[in-house]
C-alpha positions as a Markdown table, in Angstrom:
| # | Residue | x | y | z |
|---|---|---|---|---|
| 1 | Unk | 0.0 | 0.0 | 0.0 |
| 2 | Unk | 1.5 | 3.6 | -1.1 |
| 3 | Unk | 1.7 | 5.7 | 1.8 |
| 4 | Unk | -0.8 | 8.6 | 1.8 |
| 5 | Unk | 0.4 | 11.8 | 0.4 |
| 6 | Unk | 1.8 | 14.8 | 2.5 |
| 7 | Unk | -0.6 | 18.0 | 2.3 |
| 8 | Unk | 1.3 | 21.1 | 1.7 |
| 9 | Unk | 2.1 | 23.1 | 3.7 |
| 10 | Unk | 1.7 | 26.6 | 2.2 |
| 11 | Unk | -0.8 | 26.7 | -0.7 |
| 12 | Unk | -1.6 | 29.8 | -2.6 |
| 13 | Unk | -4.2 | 29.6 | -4.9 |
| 14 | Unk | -4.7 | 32.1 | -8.2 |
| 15 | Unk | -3.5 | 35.2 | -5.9 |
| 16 | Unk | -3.3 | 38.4 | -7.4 |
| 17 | Unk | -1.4 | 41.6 | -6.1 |
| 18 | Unk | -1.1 | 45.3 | -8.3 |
| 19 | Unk | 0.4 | 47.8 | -7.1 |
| 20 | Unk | -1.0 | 51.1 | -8.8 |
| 21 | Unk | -0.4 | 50.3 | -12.3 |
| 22 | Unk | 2.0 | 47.7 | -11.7 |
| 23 | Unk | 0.5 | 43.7 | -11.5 |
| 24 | Unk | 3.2 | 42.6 | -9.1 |
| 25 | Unk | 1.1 | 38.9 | -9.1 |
| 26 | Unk | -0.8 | 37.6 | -11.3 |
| 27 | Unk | -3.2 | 34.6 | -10.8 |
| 28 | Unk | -0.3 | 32.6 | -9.3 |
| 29 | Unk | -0.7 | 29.2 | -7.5 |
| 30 | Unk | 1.9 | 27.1 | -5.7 |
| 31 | Unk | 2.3 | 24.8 | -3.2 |
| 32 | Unk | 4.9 | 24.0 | -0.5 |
| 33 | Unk | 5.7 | 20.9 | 1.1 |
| 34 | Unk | 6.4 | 20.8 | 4.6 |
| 35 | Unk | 10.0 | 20.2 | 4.9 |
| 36 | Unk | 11.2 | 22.0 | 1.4 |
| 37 | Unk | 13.7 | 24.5 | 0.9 |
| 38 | Unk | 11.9 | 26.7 | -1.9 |
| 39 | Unk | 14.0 | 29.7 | -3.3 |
| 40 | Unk | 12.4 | 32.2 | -5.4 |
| 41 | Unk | 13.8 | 33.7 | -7.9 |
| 42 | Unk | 13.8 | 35.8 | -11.1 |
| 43 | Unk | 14.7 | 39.4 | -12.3 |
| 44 | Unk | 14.2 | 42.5 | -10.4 |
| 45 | Unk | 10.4 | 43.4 | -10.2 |
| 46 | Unk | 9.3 | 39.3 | -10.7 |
| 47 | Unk | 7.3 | 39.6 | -7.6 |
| 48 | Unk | 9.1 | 37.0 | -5.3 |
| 49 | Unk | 9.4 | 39.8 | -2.3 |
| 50 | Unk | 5.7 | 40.5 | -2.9 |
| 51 | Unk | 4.7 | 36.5 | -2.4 |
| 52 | Unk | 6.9 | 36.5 | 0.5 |
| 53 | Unk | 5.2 | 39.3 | 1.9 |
| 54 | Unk | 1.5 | 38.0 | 1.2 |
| 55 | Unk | 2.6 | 34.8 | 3.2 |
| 56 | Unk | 3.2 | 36.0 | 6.4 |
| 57 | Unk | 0.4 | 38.8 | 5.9 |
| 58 | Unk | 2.6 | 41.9 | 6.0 |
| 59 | Unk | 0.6 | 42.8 | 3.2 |
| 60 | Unk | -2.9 | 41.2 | 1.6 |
| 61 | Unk | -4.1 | 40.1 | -1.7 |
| 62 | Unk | -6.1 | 41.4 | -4.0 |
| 63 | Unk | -7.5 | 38.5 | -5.3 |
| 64 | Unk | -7.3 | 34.6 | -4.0 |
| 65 | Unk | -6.5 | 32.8 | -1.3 |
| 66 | Unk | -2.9 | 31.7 | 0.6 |
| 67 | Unk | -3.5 | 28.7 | 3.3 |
| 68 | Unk | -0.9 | 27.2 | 6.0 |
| 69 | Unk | -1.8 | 23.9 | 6.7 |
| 70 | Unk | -4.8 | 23.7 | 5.2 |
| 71 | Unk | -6.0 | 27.0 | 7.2 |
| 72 | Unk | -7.0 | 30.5 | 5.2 |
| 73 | Unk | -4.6 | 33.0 | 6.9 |
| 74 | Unk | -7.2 | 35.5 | 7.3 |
| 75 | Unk | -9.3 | 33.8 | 9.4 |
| 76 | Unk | -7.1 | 34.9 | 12.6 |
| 77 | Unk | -4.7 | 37.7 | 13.6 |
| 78 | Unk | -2.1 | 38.8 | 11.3 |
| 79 | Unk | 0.4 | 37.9 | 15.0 |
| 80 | Unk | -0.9 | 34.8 | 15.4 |
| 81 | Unk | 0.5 | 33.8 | 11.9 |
| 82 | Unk | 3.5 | 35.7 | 11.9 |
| 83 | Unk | 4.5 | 34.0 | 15.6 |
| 84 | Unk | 4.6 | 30.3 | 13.2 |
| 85 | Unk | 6.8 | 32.3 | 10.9 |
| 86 | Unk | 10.9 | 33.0 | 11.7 |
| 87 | Unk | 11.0 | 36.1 | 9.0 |
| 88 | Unk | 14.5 | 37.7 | 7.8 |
| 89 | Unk | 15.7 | 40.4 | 5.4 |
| 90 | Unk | 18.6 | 41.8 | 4.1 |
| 91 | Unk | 19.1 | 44.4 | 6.7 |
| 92 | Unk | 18.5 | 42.3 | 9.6 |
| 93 | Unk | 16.4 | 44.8 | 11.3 |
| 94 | Unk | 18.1 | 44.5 | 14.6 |
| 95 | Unk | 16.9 | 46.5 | 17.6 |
| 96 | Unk | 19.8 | 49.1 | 18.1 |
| 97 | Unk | 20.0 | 49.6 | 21.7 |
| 98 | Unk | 19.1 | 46.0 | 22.5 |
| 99 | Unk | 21.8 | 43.2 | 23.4 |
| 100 | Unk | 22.0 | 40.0 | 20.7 |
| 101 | Unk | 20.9 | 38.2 | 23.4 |
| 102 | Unk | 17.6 | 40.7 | 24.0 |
| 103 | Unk | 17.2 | 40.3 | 20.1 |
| 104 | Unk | 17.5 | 37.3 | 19.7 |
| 105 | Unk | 14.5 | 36.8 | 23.0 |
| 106 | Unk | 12.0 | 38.9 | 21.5 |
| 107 | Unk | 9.5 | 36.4 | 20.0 |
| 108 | Unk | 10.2 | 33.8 | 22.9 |
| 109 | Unk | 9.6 | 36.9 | 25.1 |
| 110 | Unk | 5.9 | 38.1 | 23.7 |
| 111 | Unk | 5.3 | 34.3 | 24.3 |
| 112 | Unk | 5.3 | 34.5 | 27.5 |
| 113 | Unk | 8.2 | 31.6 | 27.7 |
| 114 | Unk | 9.9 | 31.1 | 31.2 |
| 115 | Unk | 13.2 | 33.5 | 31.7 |
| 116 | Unk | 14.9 | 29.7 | 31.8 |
| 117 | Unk | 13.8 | 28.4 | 28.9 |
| 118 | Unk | 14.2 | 31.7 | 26.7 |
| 119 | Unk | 18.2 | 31.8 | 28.4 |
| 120 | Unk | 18.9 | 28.1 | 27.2 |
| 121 | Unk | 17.5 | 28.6 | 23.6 |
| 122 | Unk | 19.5 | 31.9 | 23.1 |
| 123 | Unk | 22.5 | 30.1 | 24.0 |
| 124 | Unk | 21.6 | 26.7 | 22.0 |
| 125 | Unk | 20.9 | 29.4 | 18.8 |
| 126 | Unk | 24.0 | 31.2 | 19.2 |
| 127 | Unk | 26.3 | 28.0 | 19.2 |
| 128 | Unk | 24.4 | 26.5 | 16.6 |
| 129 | Unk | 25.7 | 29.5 | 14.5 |
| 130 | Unk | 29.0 | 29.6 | 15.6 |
| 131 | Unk | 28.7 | 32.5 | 17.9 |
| 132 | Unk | 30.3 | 32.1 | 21.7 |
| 133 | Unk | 27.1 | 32.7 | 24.2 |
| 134 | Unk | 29.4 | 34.7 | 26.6 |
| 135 | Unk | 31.3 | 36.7 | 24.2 |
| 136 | Unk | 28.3 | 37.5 | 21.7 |
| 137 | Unk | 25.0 | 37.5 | 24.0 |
| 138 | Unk | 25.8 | 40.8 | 25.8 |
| 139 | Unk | 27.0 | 43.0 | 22.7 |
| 140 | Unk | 24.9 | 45.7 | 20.5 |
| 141 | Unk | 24.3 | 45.1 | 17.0 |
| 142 | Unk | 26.7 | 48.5 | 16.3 |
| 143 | Unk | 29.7 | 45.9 | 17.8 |
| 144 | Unk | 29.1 | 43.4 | 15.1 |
| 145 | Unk | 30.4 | 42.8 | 11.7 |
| 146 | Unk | 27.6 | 42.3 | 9.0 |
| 147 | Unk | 28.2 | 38.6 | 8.5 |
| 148 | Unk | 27.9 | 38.2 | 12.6 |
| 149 | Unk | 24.5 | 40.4 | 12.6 |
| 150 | Unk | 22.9 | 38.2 | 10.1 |
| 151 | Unk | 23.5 | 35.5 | 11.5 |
| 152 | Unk | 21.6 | 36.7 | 14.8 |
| 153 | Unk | 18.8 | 37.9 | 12.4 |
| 154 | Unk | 18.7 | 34.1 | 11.6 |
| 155 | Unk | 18.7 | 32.9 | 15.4 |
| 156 | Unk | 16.0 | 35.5 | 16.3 |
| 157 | Unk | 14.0 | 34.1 | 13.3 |
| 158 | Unk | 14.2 | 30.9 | 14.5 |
| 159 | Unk | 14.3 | 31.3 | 18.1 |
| 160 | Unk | 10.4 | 30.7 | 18.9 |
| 161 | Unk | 11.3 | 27.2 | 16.9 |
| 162 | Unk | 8.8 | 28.6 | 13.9 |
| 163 | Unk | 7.0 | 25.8 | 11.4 |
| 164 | Unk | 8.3 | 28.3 | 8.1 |
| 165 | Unk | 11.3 | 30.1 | 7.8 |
| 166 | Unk | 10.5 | 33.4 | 5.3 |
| 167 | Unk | 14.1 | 35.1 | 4.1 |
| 168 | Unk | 14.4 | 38.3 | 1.9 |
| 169 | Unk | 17.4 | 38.0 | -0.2 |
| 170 | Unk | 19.0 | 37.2 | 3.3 |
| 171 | Unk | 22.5 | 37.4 | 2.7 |
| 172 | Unk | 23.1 | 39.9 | -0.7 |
| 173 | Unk | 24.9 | 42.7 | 1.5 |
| 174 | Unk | 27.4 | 40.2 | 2.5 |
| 175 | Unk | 30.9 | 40.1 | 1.3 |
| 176 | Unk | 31.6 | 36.6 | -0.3 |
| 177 | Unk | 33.3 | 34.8 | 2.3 |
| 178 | Unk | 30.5 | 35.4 | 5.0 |
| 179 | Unk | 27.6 | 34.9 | 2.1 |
| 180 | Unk | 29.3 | 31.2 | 1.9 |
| 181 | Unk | 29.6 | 30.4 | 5.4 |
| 182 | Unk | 25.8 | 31.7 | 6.0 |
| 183 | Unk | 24.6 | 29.8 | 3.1 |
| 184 | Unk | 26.7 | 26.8 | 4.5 |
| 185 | Unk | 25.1 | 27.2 | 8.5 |
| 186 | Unk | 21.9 | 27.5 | 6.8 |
| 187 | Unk | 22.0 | 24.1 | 4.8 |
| 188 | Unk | 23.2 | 22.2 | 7.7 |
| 189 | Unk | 20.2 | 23.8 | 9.7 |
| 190 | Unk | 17.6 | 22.8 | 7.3 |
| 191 | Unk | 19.1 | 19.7 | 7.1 |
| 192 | Unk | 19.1 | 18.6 | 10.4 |
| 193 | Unk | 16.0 | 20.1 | 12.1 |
| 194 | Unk | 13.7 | 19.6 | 8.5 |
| 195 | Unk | 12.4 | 23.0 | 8.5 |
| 196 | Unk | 9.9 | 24.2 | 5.7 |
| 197 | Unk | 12.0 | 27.6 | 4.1 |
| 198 | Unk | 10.8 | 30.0 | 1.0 |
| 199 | Unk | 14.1 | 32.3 | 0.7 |
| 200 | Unk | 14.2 | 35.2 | -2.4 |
| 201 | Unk | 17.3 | 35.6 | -3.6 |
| 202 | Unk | 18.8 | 37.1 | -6.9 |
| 203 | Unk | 21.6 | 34.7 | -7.0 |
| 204 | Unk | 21.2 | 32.2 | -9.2 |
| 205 | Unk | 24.4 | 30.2 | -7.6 |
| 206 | Unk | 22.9 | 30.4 | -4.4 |
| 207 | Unk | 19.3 | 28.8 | -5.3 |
| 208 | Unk | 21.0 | 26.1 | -7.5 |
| 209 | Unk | 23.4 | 25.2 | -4.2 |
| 210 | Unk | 20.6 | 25.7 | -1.6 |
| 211 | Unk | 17.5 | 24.8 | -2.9 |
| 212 | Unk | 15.6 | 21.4 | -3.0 |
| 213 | Unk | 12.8 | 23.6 | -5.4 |
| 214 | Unk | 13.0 | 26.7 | -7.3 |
| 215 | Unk | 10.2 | 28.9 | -8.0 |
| 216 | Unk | 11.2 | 30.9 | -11.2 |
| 217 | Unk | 9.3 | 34.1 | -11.1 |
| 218 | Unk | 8.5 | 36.5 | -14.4 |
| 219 | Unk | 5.9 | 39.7 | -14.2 |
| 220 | Unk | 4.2 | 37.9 | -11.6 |
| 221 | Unk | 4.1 | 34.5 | -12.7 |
| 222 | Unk | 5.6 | 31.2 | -12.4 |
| 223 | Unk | 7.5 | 30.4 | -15.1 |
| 224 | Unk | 8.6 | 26.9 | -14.0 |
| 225 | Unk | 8.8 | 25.2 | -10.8 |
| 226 | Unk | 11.4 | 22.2 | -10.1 |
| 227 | Unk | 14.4 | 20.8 | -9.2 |
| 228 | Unk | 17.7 | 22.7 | -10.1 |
| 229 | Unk | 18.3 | 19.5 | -11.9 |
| 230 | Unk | 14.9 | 19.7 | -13.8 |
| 231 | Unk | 14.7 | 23.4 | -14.3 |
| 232 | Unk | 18.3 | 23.3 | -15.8 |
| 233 | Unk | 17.8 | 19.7 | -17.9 |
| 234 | Unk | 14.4 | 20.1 | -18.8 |
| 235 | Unk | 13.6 | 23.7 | -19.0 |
| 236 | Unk | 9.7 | 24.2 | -19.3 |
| 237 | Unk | 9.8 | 27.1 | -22.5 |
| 238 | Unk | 13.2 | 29.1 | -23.6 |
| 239 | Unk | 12.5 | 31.9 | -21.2 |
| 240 | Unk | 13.9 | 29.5 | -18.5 |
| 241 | Unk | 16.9 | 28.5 | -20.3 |
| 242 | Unk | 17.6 | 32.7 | -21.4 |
| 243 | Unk | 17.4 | 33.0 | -17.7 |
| 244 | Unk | 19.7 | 30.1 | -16.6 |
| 245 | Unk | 22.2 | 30.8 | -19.6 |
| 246 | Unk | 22.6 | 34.4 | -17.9 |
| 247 | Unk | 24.1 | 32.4 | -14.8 |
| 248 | Unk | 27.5 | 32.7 | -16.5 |
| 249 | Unk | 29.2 | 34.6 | -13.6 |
| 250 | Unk | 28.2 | 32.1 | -10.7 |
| 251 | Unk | 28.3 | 29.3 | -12.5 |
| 252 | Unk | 32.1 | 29.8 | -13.1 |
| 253 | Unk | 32.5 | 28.9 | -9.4 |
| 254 | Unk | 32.1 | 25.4 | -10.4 |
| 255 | Unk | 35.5 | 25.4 | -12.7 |
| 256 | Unk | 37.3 | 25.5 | -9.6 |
| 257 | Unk | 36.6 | 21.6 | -9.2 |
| 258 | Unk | 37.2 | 19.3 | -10.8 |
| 259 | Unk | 35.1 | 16.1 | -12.1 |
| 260 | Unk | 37.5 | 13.9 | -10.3 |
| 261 | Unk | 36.2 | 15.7 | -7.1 |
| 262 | Unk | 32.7 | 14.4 | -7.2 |
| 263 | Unk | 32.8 | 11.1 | -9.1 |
| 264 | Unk | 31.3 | 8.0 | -7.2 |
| 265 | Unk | 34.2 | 6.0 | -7.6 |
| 266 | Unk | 33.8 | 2.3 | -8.2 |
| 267 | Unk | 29.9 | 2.6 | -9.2 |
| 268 | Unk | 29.6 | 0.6 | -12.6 |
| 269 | Unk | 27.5 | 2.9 | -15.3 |
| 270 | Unk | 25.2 | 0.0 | -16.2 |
| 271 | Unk | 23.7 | -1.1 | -19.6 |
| 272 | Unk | 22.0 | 2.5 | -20.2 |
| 273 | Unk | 25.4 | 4.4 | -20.2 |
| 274 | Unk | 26.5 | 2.0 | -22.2 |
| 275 | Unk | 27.1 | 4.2 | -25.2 |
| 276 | Unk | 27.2 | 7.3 | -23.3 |
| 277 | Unk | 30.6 | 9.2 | -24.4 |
| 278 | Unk | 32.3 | 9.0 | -20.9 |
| 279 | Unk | 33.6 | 12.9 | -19.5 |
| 280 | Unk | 37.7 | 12.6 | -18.5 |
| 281 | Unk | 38.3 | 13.2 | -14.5 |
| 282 | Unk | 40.1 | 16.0 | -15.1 |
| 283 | Unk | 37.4 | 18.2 | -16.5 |
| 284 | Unk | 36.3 | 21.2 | -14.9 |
| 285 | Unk | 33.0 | 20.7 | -12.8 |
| 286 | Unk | 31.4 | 23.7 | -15.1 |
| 287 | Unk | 32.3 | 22.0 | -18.1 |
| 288 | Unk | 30.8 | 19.0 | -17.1 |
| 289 | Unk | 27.4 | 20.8 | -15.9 |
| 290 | Unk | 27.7 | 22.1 | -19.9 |
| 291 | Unk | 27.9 | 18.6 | -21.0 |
| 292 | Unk | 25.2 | 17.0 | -18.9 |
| 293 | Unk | 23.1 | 20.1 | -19.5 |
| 294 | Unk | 23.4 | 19.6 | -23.8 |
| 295 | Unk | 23.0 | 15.9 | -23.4 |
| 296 | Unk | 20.0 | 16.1 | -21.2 |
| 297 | Unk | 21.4 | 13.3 | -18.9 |
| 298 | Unk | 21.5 | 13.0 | -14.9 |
| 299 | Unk | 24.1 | 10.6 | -15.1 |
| 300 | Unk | 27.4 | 10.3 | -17.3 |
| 301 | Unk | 30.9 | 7.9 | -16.9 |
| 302 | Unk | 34.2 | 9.1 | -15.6 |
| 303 | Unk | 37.2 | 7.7 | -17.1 |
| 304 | Unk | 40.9 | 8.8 | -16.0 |
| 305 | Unk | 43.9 | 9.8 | -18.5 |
| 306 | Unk | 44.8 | 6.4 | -19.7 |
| 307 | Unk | 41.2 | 5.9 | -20.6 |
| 308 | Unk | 39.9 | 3.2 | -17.4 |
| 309 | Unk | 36.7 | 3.4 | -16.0 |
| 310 | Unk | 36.6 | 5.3 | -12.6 |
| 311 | Unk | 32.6 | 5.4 | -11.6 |
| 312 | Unk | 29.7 | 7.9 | -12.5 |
| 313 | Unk | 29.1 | 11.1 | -12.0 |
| 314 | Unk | 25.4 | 12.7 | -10.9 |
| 315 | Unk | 24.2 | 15.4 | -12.1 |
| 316 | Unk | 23.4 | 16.3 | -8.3 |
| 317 | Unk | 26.7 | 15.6 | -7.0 |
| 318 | Unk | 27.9 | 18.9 | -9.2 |
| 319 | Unk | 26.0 | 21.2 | -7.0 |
| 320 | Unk | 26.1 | 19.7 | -3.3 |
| 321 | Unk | 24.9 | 20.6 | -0.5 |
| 322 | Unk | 27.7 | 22.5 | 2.3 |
């Protein structure tokens, strides 16, 4: 007997948004599985902030309806929701003249959670992203470096241990070395405690790395929704492969691996590679994403410079997780 099927856990149904003469949505509908790291993404004006902003109700539809587990939003208080929801943006939105630790206690707090209880998860959020409790818990946000005050916008999102995690292009101010090691805290979070997270993010790198499902997003409507393996192998109409071809610049991360890096070594290719033209371990991981990509496989083999048969290499392996 197949095992009944999960119910989403965000559905939004033919929701419409304008914005004076500007449809920022238009008649979209998706749904979110409990437990899925969604990234939304497209050009500048898509309307992927404006969905993320009808979720949690910090603003409301024209049109449709948006439902967390199975519940129309509107039928209780705007707080209510937004208490089931960690939220973070780009600028953090830190209180000033509170301490990390305050900051990081506010929704705990308005909870009404024992002193206790709200102490030990500060500290548990805090080491979880690599920030000492002692050193980090009593400074202002004015004494921390970007990289350190997003990463207490992230424990204060996630401090009242929220169903849905809602990020606003999260880490785009950051310099490139504390945009990795955020995105890499971040995967190891979702990954262990299974939370449900719908991040924006104009990065095209980024939602390929992080995302089990990306929403791709034109003038308000979903162009194609998938995998990163399905939207780049089997792109639903040429607007998705115009927008993936313009992913030059991040893509050009992967040539500094190679394919002997990430081939499953030993695995025999089986009767349906048979005649598949195997890729040499010493090409560059972007090069082999081309070749996979124009061949429309998942799975090619991997021979070494004198021409014997190494393993396979996944299409999934080329973009793993931190």
């Amino acid at each position: 007997m197949n095992p009944a099927p999960v119910p989403p856990l965000i559905t939004l149904h033919q929701v419409s948004k304008r914005f004076g003469a500007v449809q920022a949505l238009d008649r979209l509908s998706l749904q979110i599985a409990p437990g899925e790291f969604t990234l939304l993404i497209g050009a500048s004006g898509s309307g992927k902030s404006t969905l993320l902003r009808l979720i949690n109700r910090l603003i409301e539809p024209d049109s449709g309806e948006i439902q967390v587990l199975g519940r129309d939003i509107r039928s209780g208080a705007p707080e209510d929701l937004r208490r089931r929801m960690g939220y973070v943006i780009q600028s953090t939105g830190l209180f000033p003249h509170w301490t990390v630790a305050r900051n990081i206690a506010t929704v705990p707090t308005l909870l009404g959670w024992p002193a206790a209880r709200i102490a030990a998860r500060v500290q548990a959020l805090l080491d979880l992203l690599g920030l000492a409790p002692d050193q980090f818990g009593p400074r202002y946000p004015h004494q921390l470096s970007g990289g350190q005050q997003q990463r207490v916008g992230v424990a204060r999102a996630l401090a009242a241990d929220p169903e849905i995690l809602l990020m606003d292009e999260p880490f785009g101010a950051l310099d490139p070395v504390n945009r990795a090691a955020l995105q890499t805290a971040l995967a190891r979070i979702q990954r262990d405690t299974g939370k449900t997270i719908v991040m924006v993010t104009h990065d095209i790198a980024e939602a390929l790395l992080l995302a089990s499902r990306i929403v791709l997003l034109d003038r308000g409507r979903i162009l194609q929704a998938g995998t990163p393996a399905e939207l780049l192998l089997a792109p639903a109409q040429a607007a998705v492969t115009d927008f993936f071809g313009r992913a030059g610049l991040g893509l050009r991360l992967l040539a500094l691996r190679t394919v002997a890096d990430c081939t499953r070594r030993g695995e025999l290719p089986g009767p349906d590679l048979a005649s598949a033209e195997p890729l040499p371990d010493s090409l560059n991981l972007l090069e082999a994403l081309s070749a996979l990509v124009q061949r429309r496989a998942e799975r090619v083999p991997v021979v070494d410079r004198q021409g014997q048969t190494l393993g396979v290499l996944h299409f999934g392996d080329l973009l793993p997780r931190p």
